[in-house]
N, C-alpha and C positions, 0 to 999 in steps of 0.2 A: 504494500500500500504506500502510496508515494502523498506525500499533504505539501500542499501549495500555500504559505503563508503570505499576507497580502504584504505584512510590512515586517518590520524589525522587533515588533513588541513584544518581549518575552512573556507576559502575564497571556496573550492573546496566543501565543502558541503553546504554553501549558495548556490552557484550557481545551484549545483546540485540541494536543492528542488527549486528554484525560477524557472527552466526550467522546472519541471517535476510538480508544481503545477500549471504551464500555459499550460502544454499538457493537466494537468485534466480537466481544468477549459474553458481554449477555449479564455478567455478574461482575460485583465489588474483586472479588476474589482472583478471577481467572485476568480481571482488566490489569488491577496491579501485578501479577505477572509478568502481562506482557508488559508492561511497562519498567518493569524490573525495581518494583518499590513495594514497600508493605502497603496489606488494605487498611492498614490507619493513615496510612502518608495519603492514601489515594481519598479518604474520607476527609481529611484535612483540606486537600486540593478542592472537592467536592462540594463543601461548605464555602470554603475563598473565594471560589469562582461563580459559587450561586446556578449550579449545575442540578437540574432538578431530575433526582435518580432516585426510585425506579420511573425509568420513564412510564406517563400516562399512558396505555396502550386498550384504542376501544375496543379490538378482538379481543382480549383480556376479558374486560367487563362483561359484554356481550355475551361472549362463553362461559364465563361464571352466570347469567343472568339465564343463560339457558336449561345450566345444570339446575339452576332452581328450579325452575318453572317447568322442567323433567319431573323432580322429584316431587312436585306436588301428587 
């Protein structure tokens, strides 16, 4: 994966890979990995950067909302 930064701003390229190694990864855990830092460095980053994780996801909801409404 190649990231194309616009400018020189380091706070603006942590964030960037910290969002874009939790889209690869899926979880806190597997992101800092790849990134090669603990998940408290990564939860710290997380919070600094105002990174909203887990992402909102409507197939999520929708499919919990199903299983409900199954199990009635």
């Amino acid at each position: 994966m190649r990231l194309i930064l616009e400018d020189l701003n380091l706070n603006a390229a942590e964030r960037m890979l910290c969002v874009e190694a939790l889209n690869a990864a899926g979880s806190i855990v597997e992101a800092a990995q790849l990134l090669g830092i603990t998940r408290h460095a990564l939860k710290r980053r997380i919070i600094k950067h105002r990174i909203e994780w887990p992402r909102p996801n409507s197939t999520v909801a929708s499919d919990s909302a199903a299983v409900s409404a199954s199990a009635s």
